[in-house]
C-alpha positions in Angstrom: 78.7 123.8 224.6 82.7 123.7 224.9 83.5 119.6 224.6 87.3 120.7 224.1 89.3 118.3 225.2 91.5 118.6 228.5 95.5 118.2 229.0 94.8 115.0 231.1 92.1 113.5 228.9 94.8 113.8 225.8 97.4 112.3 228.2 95.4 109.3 228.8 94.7 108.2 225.4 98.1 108.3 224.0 99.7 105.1 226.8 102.5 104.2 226.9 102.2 101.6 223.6 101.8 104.5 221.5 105.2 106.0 222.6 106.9 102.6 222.5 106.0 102.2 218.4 106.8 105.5 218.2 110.2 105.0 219.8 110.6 102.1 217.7 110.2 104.2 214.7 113.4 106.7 215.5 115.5 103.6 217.1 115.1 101.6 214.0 116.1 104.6 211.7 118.9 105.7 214.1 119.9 101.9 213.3 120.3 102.0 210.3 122.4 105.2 210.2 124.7 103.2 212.5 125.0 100.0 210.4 126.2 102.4 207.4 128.4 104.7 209.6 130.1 102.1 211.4 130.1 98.9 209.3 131.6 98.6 205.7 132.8 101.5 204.3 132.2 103.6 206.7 131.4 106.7 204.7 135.1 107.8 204.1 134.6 109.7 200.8 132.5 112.6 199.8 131.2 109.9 197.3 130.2 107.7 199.7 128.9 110.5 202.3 126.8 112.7 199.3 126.2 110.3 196.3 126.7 106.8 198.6 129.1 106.1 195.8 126.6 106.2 193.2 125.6 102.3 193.8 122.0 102.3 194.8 119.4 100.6 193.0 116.0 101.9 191.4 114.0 100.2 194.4 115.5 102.5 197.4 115.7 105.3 195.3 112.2 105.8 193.7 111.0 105.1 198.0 113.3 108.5 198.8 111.7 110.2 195.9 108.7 109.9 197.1 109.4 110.2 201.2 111.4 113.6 200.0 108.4 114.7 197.8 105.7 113.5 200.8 105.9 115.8 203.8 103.9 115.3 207.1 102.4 118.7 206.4 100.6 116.9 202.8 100.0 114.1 205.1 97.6 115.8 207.5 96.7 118.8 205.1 95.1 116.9 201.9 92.7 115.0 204.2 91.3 118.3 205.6 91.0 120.0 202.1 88.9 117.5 201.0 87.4 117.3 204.5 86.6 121.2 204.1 86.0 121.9 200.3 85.7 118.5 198.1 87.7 116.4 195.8 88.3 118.5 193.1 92.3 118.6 194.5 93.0 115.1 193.7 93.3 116.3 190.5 96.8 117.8 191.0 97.8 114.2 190.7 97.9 114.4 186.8 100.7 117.0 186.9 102.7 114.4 188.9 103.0 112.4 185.4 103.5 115.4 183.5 106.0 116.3 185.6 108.3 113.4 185.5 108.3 113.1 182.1 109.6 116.6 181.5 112.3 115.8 184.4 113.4 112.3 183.3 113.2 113.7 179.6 114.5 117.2 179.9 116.6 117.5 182.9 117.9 114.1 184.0 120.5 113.9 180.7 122.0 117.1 181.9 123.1 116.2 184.7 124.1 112.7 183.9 126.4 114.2 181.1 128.1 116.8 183.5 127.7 114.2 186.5 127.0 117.1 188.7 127.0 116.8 193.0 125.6 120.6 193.2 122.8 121.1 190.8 124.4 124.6 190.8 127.1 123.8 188.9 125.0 124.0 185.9 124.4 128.0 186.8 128.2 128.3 186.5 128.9 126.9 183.3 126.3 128.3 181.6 126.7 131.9 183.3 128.9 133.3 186.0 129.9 131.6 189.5 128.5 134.3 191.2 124.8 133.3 189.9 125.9 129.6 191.1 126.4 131.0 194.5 123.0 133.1 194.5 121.1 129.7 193.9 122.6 127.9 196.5 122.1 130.8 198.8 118.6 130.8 197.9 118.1 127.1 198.5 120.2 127.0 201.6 118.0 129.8 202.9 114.1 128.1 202.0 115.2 124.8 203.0 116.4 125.5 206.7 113.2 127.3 207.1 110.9 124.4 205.3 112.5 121.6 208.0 111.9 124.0 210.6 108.4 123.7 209.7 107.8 120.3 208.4 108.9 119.5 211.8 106.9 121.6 213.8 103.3 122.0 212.3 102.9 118.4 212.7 104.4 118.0 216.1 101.9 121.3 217.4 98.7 119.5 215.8 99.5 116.1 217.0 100.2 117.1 220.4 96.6 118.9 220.8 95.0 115.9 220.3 97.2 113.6 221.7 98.7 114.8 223.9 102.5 114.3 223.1 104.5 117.1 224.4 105.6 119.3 221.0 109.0 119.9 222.0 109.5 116.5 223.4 108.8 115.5 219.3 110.5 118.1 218.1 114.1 117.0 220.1 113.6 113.3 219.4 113.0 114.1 215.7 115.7 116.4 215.2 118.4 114.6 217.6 117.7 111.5 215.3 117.8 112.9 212.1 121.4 114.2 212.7 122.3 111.5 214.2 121.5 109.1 211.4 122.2 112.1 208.5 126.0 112.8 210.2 126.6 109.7 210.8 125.6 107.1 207.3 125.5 109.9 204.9 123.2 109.4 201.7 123.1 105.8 202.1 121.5 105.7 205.6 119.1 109.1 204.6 118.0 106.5 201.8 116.9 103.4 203.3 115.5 105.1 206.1 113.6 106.6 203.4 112.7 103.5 202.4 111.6 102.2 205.7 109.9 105.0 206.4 107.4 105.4 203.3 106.4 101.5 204.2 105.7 103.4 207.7 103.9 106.2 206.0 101.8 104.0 203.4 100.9 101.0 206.5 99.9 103.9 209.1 97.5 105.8 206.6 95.9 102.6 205.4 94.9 101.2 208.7 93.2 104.5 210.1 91.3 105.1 206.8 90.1 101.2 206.3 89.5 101.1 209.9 87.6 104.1 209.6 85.5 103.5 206.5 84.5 100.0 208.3 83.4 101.4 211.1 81.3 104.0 209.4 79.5 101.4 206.9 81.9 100.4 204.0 83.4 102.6 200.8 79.3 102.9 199.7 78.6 105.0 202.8 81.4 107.0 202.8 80.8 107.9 198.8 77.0 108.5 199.5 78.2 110.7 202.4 80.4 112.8 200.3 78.0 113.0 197.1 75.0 114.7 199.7 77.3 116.9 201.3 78.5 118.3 198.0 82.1 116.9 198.3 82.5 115.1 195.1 84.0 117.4 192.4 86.1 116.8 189.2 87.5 118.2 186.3 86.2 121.3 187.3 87.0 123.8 183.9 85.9 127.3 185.5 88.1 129.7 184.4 87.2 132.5 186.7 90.5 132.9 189.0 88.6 133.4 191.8 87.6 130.0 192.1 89.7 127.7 194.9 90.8 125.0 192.1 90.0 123.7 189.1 91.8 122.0 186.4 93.7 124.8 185.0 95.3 125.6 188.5 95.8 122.4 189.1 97.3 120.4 186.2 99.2 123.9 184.9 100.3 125.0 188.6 100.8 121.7 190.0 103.4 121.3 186.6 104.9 124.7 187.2 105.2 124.5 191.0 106.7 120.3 190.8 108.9 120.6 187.7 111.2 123.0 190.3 111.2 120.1 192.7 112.3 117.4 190.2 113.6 119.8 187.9 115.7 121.8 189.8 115.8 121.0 193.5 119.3 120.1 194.9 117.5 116.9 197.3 116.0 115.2 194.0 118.8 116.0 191.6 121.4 114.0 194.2 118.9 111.2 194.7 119.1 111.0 190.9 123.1 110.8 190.7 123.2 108.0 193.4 122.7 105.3 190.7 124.8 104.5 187.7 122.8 105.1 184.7 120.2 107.7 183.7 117.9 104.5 182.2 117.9 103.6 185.8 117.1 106.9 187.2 114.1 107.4 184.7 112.7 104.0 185.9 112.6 104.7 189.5 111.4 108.2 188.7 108.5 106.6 187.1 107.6 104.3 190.3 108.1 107.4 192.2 105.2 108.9 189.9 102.6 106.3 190.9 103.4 106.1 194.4 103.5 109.4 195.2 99.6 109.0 193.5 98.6 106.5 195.2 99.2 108.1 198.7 97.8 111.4 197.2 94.6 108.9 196.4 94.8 108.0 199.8 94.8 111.0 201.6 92.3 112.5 199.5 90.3 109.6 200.4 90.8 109.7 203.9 89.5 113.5 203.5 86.2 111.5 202.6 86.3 109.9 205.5 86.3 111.9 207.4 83.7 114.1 206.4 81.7 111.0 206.8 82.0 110.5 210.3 81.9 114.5 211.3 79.5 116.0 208.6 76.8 116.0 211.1 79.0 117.3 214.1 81.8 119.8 212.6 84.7 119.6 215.5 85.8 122.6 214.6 82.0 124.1 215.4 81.5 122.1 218.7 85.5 123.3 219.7 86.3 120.0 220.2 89.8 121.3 218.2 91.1 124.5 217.7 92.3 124.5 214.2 91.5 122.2 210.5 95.2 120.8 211.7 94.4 118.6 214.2 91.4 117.2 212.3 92.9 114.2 211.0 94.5 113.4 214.3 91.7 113.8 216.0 89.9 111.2 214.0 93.0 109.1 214.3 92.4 109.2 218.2 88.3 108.7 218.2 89.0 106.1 215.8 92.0 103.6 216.5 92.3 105.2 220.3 90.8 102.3 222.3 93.4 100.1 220.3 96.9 99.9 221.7 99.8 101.1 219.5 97.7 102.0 216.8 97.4 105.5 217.3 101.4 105.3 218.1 101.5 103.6 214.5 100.1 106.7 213.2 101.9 109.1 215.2 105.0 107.2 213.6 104.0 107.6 210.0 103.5 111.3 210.4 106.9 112.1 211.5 108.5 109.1 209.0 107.3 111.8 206.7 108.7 115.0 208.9 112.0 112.7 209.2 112.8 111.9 205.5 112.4 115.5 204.6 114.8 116.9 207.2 116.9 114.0 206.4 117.4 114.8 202.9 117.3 118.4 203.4 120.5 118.0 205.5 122.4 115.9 203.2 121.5 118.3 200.3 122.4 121.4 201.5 125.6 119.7 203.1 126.7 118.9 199.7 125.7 122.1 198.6 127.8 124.3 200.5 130.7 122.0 200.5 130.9 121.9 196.4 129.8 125.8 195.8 131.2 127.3 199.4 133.8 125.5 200.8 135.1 124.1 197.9 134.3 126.8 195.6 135.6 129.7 197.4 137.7 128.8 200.3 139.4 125.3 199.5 139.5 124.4 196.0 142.2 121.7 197.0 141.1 120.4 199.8 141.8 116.6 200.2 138.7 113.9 200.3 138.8 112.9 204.2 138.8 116.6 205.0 135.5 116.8 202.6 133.7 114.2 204.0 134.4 115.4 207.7 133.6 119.3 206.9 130.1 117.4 205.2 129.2 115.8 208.5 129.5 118.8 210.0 128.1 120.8 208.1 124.6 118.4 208.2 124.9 118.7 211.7 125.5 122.6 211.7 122.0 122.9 209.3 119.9 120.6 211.6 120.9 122.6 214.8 119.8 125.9 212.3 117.2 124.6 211.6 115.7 123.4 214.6 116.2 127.5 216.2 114.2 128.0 213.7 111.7 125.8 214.8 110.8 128.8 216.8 110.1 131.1 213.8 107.5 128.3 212.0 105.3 129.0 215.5 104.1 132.1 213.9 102.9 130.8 211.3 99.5 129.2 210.0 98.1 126.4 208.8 99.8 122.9 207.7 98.9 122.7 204.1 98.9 126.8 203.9 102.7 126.7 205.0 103.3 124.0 202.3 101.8 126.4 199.8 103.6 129.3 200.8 106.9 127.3 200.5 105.9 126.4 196.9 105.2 129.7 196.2 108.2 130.8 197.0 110.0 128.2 195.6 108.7 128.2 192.2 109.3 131.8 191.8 113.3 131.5 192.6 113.3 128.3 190.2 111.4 129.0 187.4 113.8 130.7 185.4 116.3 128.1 186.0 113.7 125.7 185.0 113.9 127.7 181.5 117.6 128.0 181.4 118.5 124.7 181.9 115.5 123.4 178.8 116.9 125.5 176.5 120.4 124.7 176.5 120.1 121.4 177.6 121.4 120.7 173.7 124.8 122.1 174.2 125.6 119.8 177.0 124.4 116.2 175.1 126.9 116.7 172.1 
C-alpha cells in the first residue's frame, strides 16, 4: 500500500509558525552581520574583515569550531546510520580527542609563530610558491562544491517532508549568508556561529526528548535498540569488509579530522582570531567535547528513531523516498501538531548549513586575496583596497557556489556526500599533514 505523502498534505503541516521561527532564525543572523558591518569599526582592515582583529575570546571561538566542524548533512545523516546499521559509529567520537591534541600540540605553534592569514603560506616557505598556489587551488575548488551541497541535501530532504519549497531555502540561505559574510566579516561569521550552535543543540534536544517521552522513556528506547540488534561497540573485526569497527573508526576518523584541524584554511583562521595560542588550545578543547556531545546526540536520536519505526520501516511502506528524509519525517510525526516546533527544527538544520557556508566564504576570501591577489597580481596593494576586494570576493564564492547548487542535485545521499568530501579531502591533505609535523621544529627556534 503507497501511504506516500501528498504535496498538499506536506503544505499543511508546516503553517505558517514554522516559517515565522524559521525567518527569525536568518533575520537574527542577518542582524548581527549588520551590527558588526555598520556599527564600531566597521570592518575597515583586512584584520578586522579576515582575523576580526585577532580579539575574540575562547567562548565564541570554540562555538565556530564546532558549527564549522557540524554540517546539516551530519545532522540528518548520523541519526539514520544508527537508524539503519547500529551504534557502533559513535565510536568515531574518540578520534575527536585524538585529534585535537595532535592539532593544538602539533600544528597550532606553527602557525602562531609565523602568524599566518593563509594556511598556505606554510607550503611556500617550506617549498616553492607555486605548491602554495596548488593548495589553495585545491581548497578553493572542494570547498565551493561542499557549500553547494551542505546547502542543498538538507534543503531537498526537508522539503519532501515538509513541504518547504527547496529553492525557496536554498535563496533565503544563500542571500543571508552573503549578506551577513560581506558585510561583518569574521566577526559576524563568528557569533552567528555562536548563535547558531545554541540553535542547533536546543532544536535536536527537543525532538529527541520529545520523542523518547512519547515512546516510553530512555529504558524503552534502549530495550528497542538491544532486540533489534542496534547496540554495537568496540567492534575489533579486522576484516575490511566490514561497515565500521574500531580500527576504521578511531584510525580513519584521526586521519580524515587531523586535515580539518590540521590543515583546513576555515579552522586555521578561527585559530588566529585570538591573541595567544594558550587561548586557542583551550577553546579547541571545548570544541572537542561539544562537538561529542552533539555526535552523542545524534547518535542517540538514531535510537530513537528506530524505536518508533522498527515495526513499520518508512522507507518499506514509501511513506519517504530516501534514508534522508527519515529524521525529518520523524520530526513532523513527532512535534508536527505543535506550532513552531517543527519550524525550530527546520532552523537548527540550516544554522548548521549556514555556519558552514559562512565560514567557507570568509576562508576562501582570505585565501585568494593573500595567495592570488596579493601574491600574484598586487603585492602592494593598500589595506582599504584589501578589505573591499575580500567582500567581494565572499560574495563572488557564494554566487559560485550557489550555481553549483545545481551540480550537488546529482548526487546521493546526505551522509554519503559528506564521506565522499572527506575522501577527497584527506587525500589532497594528508601529505601536508606530514610536511607541516616534521618541520614544525624549524619554525619554533
Amino acid at each position: 500500500m503507497d501511504t506516500s505523502f501528498d504535496s498538499e498534505e506536506l503544505s499543511a503541516r508546516f503553517k505558517w509558525p514554522e516559517y515565522l521561527v524559521f525567518g527569525a532564525m536568518l533575520a537574527i543572523s542577518a542582524g548581527i552581520g549588520v551590527f558588526y558591518g555598520c556599527f564600531g569599526r566597521k570592518q575597515k582592515t583586512t584584520s578586522e574583515f579576515l582575523m576580526a582583529n585577532r580579539s575574540m575570546g575562547i567562548f565564541p571561538m570554540s562555538m565556530s569550531l564546532i558549527a564549522s566542524f557540524m554540517s546539516a548533512i551530519t545532522l540528518l545523516g548520523t541519526p539514520v546510520e544508527m537508524y539503519r546499521y547500529g551504534t557502533q559509529y559513535w565510536v568515531v567520537g574518540i578520534s575527536y580527542f585524538i585529534v585535537m591534541a595532535s592539532a593544538s600540540a602539533l600544528y597550532l605553534p606553527v602557525y602562531f609563530n609565523l602568524q599566518v592569514t593563509s594556511v598556505y603560506e606554510y607550503l611556500e616557505l617550506r617549498f616553492h610558491k607555486s605548491v602554495r598556489l596548488l593548495g589553495s587551488a585545491a581548497f578553493m575548488t572542494q570547498m565551493c562544491i561542499y557549500m553547494a551541497i551542505v546547502v542543498y541535501a538538507p534543503a531537498l530532504a526537508l522539503s519532501q517532508v515538509t513541504g518547504m519549497n527547496v529553492y525557496f531555502a536554498i535563496v533565503a540561505i544563500f542571500i543571508v549568508c552573503i549578506f551577513y559574510t560581506a558585510l561583518g566579516g569574521m566577526k559576524a561569521v563568528m557569533w552567528t556561529d555562536t548563535f547558531q550552535v545554541i540553535i542547533m543543540f536546543g532544536s535536536m534536544l527537543i525532538v529527541i526528548i520529545k520523542g523518547a517521552i512519547d515512546l516510553g522513556g530512555p529504558s524503552v528506547v534502549w530495550e528497542t535498540a538491544v532486540n533489534g540488534s542496534r547496540i554495537e561497540f568496540f567492534n575489533a573485526d579486522l576484516d575490511p569488509r566490514v561497515r565500521h569497527t574500531i580500527w576504521s573508526l578511531v584510525i580513519g576518523g584521526y586521519f580524515t579530522w587531523i586535515t580539518v584541524y590540521g590543515t583546513n584554511q576555515a579552522q586555521v583562521q578561527r585559530y588566529m582570531t585570538v591573541p595567544t595560542v594558550e587561548q586557542a588550545k583551550k577553546a579547541i578543547w571545548i570544541n572537542a567535547f561539544g562537538l561529542f556531545g552533539i555526535l552523542t546526540i545524534c547518535c542517540y536520536g538514531g535510537l530513537v528513531i528506530f524505536a518508533k519505526y522498527h515495526s513499520c520501516d518508512p522507507l518499506a511502506t514509501n511513506r519517504i523516498k530516501t534514508s534522508d528524509q527519515l529524521f525529518p519525517l520523524f520530526v513532523m510525526d513527532t512535534l508536527g501538531e505543535i506550532p513552531g516546533l517543527p519550524g525550530l527544527f527546520v532552523a537548527g538544520i540550516f544554522s548548521a548549513a549556514l555556519s558552514t557556508v559562512s565560514s567557507g566564504l570568509n576562508s576562501l576570501a582570505a585565501i585568494c586575496l593573500e595567495d592570488f591577489v596579493k601574491g600574484i597580481f598586487y603585492d602592494k596593494l593598500s589595506d582599504e583596497k584589501a578589505t573591499s576586494i575580500s567582500k567581494f570576493l565572499a560574495v563572488g564564492f557564494g554566487v559560485i557556489s550557489f550555481l553549483l547548487v545545481f551540480v550537488a542535485e546529482q548526487l546521493g545521499g546526505v551522509l554519503q556526500v559528506n564521506e565522499h568530501k572527506n575522501h577527497y579531502h584527506s587525500q589532497w591533505y594528508s601529505f601536508y599533514c606530514k610536511l607541516l609535523s616534521r618541520q614544525r621544529c624549524q619554525f619554533l627556534e
